[in-house]
N, C-alpha and C positions, 0 to 999 in steps of 0.2 A: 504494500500500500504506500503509497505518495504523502510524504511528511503533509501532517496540519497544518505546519509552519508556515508553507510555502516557498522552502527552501528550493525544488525540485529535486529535491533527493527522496532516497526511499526512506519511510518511518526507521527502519533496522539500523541505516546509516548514518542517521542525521538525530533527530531528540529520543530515541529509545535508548541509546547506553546513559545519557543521562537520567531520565524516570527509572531505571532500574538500579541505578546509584553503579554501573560499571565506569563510567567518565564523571567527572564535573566539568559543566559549561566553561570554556576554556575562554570566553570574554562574556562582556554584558550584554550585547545581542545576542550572543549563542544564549546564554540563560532566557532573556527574554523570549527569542522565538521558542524557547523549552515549556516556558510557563503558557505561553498561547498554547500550543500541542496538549499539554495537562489540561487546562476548560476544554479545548477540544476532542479528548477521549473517553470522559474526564477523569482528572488523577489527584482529587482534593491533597492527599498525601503529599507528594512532592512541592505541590502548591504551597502547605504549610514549609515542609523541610527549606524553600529557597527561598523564606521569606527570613528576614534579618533577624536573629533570636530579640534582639530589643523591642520588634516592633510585632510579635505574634500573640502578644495579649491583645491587639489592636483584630486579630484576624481567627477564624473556627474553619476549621478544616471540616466540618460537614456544611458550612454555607459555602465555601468554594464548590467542595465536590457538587453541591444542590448548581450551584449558577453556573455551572459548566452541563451541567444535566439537562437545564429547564431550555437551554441553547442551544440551537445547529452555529455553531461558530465556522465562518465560513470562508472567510481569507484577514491574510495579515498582509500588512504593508507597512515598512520600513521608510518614517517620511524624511527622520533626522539623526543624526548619532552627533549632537554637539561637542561633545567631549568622552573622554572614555568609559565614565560611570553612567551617560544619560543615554537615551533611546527614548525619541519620539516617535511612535505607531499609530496606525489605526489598525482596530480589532471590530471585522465586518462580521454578522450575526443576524441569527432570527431569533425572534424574540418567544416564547411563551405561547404569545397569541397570535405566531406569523409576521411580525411586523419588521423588515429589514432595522437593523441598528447600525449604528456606528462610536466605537468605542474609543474616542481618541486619546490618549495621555502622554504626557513627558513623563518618564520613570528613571527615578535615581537607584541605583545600584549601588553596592559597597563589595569590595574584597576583605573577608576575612578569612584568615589561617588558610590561606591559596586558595579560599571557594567566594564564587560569585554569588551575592543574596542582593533580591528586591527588598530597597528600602521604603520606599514613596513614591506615590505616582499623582502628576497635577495633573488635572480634566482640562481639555482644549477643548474651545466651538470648531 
């Protein structure tokens, strides 16, 4: 099957050694397009695991695994990479009720003990 990400790679090549914890995301877009691929299959787990231990009382891993579920998440696009911790995306979707979405955010990232975690993410119009 053809990564979630939209990498054009196969799922096995591209964000499955990271969900299975065999790789870590070897930059911020790589985790990033990893986290889309997780709501896209979805894999609340990983979702929590690469999110910044400081910032996971902020987050429930059975609401990720629910909003990745209640979603056809349906393409990603890569609009910025300002610096090396940020990633500006959109994350295109159907919604619950069928309704196209568009999920845009800047997302800070942090390196710690050589692993890439989502810190925060600012909402764009």
């Amino acid at each position: 099957m053809n990564c979630p990400c939209c990498s054009e790679k196969l799922y096995e090549e591209c964000c499955k050694p990271y969900h299975t914890g065999e790789k870590n995301a070897p930059t911020a877009e790589a985790l990033m397009r990893s986290r889309f691929s997780a709501f896209a299959i979805p894999n609340g787990e990983y979702l929590m695991e690469t999110t910044s231990p400081v910032k996971r009382q902020f987050h429930n891993k059975k609401d990720l695994q629910e909003w990745g579920e209640i979603n056809e998440w349906t393409k990603l696009e890569i609009v910025d990479k300002p610096s090396m911790n940020k990633v500006e995306f959109k994350a295109y979707y159907t919604d619950e009720e069928g309704e196209k979405q568009v999920h845009h955010e800047l997302s800070t990232f942090k390196m710690i003990q050589n692993r890439w975690y989502y810190v925060t993410g600012e909402f764009l119009d």
